[in-house]
C-alpha positions in Angstrom: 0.0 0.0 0.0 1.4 3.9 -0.9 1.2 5.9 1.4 -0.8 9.6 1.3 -0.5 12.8 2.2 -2.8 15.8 1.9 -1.6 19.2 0.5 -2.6 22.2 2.6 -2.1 25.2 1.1 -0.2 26.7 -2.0 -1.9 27.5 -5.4 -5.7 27.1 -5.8 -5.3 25.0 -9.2 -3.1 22.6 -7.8 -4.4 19.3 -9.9 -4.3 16.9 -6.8 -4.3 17.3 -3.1 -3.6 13.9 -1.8 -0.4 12.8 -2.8 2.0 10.1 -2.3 4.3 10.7 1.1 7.8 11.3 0.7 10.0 9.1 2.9 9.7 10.0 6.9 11.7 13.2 7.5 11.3 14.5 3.8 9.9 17.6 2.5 7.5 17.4 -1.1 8.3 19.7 -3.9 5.8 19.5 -6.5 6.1 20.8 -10.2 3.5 23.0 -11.0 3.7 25.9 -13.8 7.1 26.1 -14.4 8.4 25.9 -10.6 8.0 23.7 -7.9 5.6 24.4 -4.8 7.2 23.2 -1.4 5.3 21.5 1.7 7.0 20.5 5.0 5.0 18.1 7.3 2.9 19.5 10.3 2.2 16.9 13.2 -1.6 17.7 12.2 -3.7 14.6 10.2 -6.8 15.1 8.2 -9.6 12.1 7.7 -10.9 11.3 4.1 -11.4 8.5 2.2 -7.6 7.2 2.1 -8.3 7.3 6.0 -5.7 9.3 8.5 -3.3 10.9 6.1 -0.9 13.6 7.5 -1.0 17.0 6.0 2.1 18.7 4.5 1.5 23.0 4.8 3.0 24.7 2.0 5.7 27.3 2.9 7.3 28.5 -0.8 7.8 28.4 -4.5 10.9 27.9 -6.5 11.2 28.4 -10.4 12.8 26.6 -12.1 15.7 27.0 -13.4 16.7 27.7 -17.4 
């Protein structure tokens, strides 16, 4: 089974908001319109269908580079 993880945060058009985890300890940085959006983990967890899935808050954005 992959693990989840819900995206809080960041861009409204983001395409998906439950992801898979990065390995315990890792940050996420997701591509989105030519840069990467970056979440860190929170101790918080949010219920859904997946069941208790931690939520990563997003705290910048990066562009890529050229």
């Amino acid at each position: 089974m992959t693990n989840k993880a819900v995206l809080e945060g960041g861009p409204a058009d983001l395409p998906e908001r439950v992801v898979d985890a990065p390995a315990p300890g890792e940050d996420m940085k997701i591509p989105h319109r030519g840069g990467y959006e970056h979440f860190r983990a929170t101790t918080r967890r949010q219920d859904g269908p997946q069941g208790r899935l931690p939520v990563f808050e997003w705290w910048e954005r990066t562009e890529i580079a050229e």
